[in-house]
DOPA-329684 format. One record per residue (C-alpha): x, y, z. Coordinates in nm, 4 decimals. Layout:
u / v / w
X / Y / Z
...
end
This chain:
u / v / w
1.7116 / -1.0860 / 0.9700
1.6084 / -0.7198 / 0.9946
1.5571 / -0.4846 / 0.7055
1.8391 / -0.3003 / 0.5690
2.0662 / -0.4825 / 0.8704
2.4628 / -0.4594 / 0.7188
2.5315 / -0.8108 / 0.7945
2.9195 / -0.8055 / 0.7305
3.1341 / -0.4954 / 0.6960
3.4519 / -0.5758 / 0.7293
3.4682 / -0.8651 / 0.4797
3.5847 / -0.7442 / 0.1437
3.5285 / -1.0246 / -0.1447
3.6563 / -0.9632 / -0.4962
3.3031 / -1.1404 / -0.6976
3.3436 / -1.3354 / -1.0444
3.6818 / -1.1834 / -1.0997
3.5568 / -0.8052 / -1.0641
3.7871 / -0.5488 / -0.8607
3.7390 / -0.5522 / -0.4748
3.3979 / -0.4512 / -0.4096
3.4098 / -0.1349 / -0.1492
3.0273 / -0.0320 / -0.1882
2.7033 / -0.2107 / -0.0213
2.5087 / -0.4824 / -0.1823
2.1642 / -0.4490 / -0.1590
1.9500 / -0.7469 / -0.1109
1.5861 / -0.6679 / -0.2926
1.2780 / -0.8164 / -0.1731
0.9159 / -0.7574 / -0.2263
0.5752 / -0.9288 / -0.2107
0.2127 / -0.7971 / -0.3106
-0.1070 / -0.9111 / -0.3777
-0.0209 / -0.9906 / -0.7394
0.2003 / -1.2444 / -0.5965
-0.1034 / -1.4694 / -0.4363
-0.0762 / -1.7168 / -0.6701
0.3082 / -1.8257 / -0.5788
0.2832 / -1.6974 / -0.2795
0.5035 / -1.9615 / -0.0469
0.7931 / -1.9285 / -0.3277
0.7475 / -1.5816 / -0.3217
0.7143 / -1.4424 / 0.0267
0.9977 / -1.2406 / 0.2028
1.1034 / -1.5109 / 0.3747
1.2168 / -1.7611 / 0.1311
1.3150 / -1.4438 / -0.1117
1.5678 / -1.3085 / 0.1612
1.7345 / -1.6582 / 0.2201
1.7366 / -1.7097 / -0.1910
1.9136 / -1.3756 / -0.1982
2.1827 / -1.4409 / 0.1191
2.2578 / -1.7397 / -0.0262
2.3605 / -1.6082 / -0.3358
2.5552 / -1.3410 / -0.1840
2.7394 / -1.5454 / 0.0177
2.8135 / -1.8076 / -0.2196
2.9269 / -1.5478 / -0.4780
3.0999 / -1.2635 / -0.2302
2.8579 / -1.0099 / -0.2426
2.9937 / -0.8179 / 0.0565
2.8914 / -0.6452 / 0.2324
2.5626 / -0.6434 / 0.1821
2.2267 / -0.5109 / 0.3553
1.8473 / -0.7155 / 0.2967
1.5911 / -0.4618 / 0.2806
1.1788 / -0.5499 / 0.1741
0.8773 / -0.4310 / 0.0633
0.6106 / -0.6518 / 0.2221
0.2262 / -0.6087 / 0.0975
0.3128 / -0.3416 / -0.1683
0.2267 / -0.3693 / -0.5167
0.4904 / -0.3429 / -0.8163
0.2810 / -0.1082 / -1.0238
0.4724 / 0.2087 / -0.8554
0.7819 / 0.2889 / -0.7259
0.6393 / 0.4570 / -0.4064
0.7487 / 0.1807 / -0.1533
0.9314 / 0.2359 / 0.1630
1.1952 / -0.0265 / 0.1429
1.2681 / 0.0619 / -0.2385
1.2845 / 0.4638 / -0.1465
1.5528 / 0.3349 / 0.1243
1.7132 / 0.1694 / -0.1876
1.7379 / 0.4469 / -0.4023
1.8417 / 0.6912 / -0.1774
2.1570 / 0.4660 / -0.0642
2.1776 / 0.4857 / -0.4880
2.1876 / 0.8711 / -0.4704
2.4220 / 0.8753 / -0.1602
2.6468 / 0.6527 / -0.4185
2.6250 / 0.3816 / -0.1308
2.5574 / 0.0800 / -0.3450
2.7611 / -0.1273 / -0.6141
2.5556 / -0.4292 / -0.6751
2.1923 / -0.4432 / -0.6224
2.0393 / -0.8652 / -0.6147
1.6464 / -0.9327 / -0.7231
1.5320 / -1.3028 / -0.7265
1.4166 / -1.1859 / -1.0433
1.3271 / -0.8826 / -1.2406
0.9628 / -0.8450 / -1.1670
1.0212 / -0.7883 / -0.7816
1.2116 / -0.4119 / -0.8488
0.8461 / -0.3834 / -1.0430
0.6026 / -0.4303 / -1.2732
0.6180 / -0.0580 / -1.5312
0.8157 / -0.1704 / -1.7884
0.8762 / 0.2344 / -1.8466
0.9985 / 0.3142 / -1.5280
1.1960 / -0.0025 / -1.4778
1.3708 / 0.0899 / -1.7932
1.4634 / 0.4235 / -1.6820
1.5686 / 0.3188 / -1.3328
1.8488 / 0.0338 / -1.5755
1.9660 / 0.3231 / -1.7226
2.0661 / 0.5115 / -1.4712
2.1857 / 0.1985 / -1.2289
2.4183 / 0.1230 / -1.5486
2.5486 / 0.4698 / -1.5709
2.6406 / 0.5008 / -1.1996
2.8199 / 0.1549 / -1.2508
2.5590 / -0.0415 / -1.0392
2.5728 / -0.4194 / -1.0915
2.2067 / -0.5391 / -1.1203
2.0933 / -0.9058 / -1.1036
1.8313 / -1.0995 / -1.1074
1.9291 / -1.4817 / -0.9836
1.6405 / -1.6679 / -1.1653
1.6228 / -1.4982 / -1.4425
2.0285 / -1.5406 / -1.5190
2.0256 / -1.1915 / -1.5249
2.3422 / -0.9777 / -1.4699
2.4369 / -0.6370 / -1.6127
2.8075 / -0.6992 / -1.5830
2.8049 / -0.9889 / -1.7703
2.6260 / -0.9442 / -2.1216
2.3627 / -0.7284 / -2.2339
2.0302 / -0.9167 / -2.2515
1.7961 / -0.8065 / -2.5091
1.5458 / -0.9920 / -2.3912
1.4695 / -0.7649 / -2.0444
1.3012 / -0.5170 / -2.2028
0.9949 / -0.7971 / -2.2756
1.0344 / -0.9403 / -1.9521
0.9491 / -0.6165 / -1.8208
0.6399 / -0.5165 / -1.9955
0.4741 / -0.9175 / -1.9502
0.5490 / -0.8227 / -1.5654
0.3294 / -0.5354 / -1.6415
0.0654 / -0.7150 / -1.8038
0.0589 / -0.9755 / -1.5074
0.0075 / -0.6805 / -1.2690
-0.2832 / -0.5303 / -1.5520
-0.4378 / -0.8706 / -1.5558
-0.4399 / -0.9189 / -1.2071
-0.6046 / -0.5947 / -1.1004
-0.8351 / -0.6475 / -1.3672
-0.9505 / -1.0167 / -1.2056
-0.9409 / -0.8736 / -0.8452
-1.1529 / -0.5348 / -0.9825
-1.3788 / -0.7644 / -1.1392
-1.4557 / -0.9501 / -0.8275
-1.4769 / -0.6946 / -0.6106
-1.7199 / -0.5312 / -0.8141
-1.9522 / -0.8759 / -0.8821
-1.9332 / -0.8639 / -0.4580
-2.0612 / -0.4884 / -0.4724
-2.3893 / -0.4932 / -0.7224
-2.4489 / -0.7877 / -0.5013
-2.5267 / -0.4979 / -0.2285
-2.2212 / -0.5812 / -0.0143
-2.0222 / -0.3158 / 0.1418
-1.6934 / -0.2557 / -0.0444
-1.5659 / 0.0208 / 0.2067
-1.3299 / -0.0657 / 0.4947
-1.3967 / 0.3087 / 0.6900
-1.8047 / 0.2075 / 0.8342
-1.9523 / 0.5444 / 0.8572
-2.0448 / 0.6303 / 1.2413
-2.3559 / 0.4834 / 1.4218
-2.2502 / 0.1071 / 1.2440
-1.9744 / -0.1489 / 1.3416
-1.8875 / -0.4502 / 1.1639
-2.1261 / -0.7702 / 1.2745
-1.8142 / -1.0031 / 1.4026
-2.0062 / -1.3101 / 1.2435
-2.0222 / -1.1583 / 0.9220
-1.7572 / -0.9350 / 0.7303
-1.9983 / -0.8152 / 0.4763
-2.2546 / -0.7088 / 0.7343
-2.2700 / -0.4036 / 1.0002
-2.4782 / -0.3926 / 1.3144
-2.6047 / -0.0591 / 1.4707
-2.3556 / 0.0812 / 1.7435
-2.6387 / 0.1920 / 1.9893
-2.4275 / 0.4290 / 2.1228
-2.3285 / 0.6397 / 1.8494
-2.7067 / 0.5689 / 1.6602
-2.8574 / 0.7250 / 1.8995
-2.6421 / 1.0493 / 1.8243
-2.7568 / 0.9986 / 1.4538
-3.1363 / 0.9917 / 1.5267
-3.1086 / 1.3480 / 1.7277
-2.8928 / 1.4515 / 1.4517
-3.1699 / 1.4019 / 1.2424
-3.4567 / 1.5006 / 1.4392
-3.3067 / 1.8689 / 1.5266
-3.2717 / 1.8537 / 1.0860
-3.6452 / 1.7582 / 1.0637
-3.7020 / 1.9936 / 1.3445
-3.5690 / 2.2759 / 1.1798
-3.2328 / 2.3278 / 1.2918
-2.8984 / 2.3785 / 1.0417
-2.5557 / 2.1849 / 1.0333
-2.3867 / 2.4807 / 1.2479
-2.7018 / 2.5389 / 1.5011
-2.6593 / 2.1688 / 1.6030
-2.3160 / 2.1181 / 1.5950
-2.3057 / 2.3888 / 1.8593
-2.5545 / 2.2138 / 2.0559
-2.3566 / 1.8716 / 2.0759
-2.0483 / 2.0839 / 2.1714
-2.2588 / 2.2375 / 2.4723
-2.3591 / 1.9051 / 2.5946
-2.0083 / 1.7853 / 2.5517
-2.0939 / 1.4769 / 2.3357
-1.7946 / 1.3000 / 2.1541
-1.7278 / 1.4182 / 1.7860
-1.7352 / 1.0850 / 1.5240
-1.3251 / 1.0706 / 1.4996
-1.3044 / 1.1025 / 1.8640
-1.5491 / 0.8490 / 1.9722
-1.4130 / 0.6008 / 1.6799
-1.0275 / 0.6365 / 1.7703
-1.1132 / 0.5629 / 2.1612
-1.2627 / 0.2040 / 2.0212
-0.9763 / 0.2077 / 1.7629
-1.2481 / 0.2203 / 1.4899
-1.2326 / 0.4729 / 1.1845
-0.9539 / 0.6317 / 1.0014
-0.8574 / 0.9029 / 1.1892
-0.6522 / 0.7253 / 1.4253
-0.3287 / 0.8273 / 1.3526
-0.4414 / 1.1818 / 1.3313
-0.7142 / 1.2099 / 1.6732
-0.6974 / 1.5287 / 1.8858
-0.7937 / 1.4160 / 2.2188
-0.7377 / 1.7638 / 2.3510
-1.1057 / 1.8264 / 2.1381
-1.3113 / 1.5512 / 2.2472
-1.6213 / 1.7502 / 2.1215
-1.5745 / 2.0138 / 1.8822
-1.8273 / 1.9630 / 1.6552
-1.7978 / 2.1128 / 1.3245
-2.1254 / 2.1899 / 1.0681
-1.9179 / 1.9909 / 0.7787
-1.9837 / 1.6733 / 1.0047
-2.3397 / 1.7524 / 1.0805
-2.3944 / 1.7668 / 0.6778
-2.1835 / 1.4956 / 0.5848
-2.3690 / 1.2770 / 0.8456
-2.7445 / 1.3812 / 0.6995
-2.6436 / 1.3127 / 0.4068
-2.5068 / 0.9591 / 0.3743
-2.7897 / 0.7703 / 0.2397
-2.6387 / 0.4309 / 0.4386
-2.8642 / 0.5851 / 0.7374
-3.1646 / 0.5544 / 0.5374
-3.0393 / 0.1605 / 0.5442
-2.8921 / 0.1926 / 0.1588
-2.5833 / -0.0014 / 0.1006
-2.3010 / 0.2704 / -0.1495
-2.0628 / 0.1360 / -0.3622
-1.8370 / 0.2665 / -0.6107
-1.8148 / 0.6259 / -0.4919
-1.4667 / 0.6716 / -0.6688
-1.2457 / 0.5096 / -0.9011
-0.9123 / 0.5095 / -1.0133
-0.8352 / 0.6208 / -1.4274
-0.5396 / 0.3652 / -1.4603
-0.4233 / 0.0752 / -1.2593
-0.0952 / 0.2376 / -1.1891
-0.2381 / 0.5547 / -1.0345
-0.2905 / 0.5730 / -0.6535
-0.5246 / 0.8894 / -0.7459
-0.9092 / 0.8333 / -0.6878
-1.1671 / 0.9990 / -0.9186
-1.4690 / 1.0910 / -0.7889
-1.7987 / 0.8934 / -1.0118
-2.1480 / 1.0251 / -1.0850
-2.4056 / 0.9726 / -0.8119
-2.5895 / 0.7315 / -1.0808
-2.2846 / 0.4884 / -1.0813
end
């Protein structure tokens, strides 16, 4: 079934001896990496047909599925849960169904603030395995549900962080954007083979530096000759991470930021870089930039 398809409209069911229900019900799913460990009973697929179920048996109608697939309950900035709440602002929906309380997220602040206001616009929230419902009885007990969701998600970044870095002082490469003149080695993930092409653009890069020559002097030179700027040359292979963003109406402007940023990555001296940034809190999506000695 589709995200955020209306799968009956017409159908008006009076649920558990409430007045006719004449707003949507939303349907709530969402799966991240946190998840891996209960992965089959938690992906979208069995959460949706928990939740359809339930909303069928009990009369939840009409009602609309939408999910958050790959995104991580630590924040609220989610596609499918942005299409929730701004159905909640358009004062679309009256009941709102979670196969439990964890998947609307994991910041026990915020999810308290977010049951506040659902309860003062009169939203119904519930969470089927957790025999939660806010229409029924107030449950003192959410408020510590919420914050040991948010200690799963803090102890689960802090085993996955922990690997990741044991992988990177072992001198693997933790980035995902290989800088130009390397391309993955399809054998091996952690490994990156010379693209021939685009090294060879590299070693005159560096020669007209030895030479003499500044960032702007040579960028002007590859522009004259017409060879293909780094984004340019990635996107066409569907390599770096400019791809959403490539002007192919500038196949070779050249710009002296590039030519520095290029002579200055020490992976072309054959170093391997890890740990160029962090983030201060496992809730932020902000990176901080770390000293060159980390």
């Amino acid at each position: 079934m589709p995200n955020s398809q209306i799968l009956s409209a017409a159908t008006q069911n009076c649920p558990k001896g409430t007045e006719m229900q004449t707003k949507t019900t939303i349907l709530y799913c969402r799966l991240s990496v946190e998840d891996s460990a209960d992965k089959e009973s938690n992906s979208i697929t069995n959460q949706r047909k928990l939740l359809t179920e339930y909303a069928e048996r009990n009369g939840y109608t009409p009602y609309a599925c939408i999910a958050d697939d790959g995104r991580s309950g630590t924040n609220y900035d989610r596609p499918g849960w942005q299409e929730l709440m701004a159905k909640v602002d358009a004062d679309e929906v009256g009941t709102i169904i979670l196969k439990s309380l964890d998947r609307m997220g994991r910041n026990y602040l915020e999810s308290g603030v977010l049951r506040e206001l659902f309860a003062e616009k009169g939203i119904r929230l519930i969470a089927v395995n957790d025999g939660i419902d806010t229409f029924d009885h107030e449950d003192d007990f959410v408020p510590f549900r919420e914050i040991m969701a948010e200690y799963y998600a803090r102890d689960t970044t802090r085993k996955i962080k922990s690997v990741v870095h044991a992988k990177g002082r072992d001198g693997k490469p933790l980035t995902s954007t290989i800088p130009y003149g390397f391309i993955k080695d399809p054998n091996d993930k952690d490994k990156w083979q010379v693209d021939s092409a685009a090294a060879a653009v590299v070693r005159r890069i560096f020669q007209m530096t030895i030479d003499g020559m500044g960032p702007y002097a040579i960028a002007k030179k590859l522009y004259d000759e017409k060879v293909e700027r780094p984004s340019y040359y990635l996107t066409k292979r569907g390599l770096g991470s400019h791809q959403s963003n490539c002007n192919f109406d500038t196949p070779y402007t050249w710009s002296g930021e590039t030519v520095g940023n290029i002579i200055s990555k020490a992976e072309y001296a054959g170093h391997t870089v890890n740990f160029r940034t962090t983030k201060p809190s496992f809730k932020s999506k902000k990176f901080v930039k770390n000293d060159p000695s980390e």
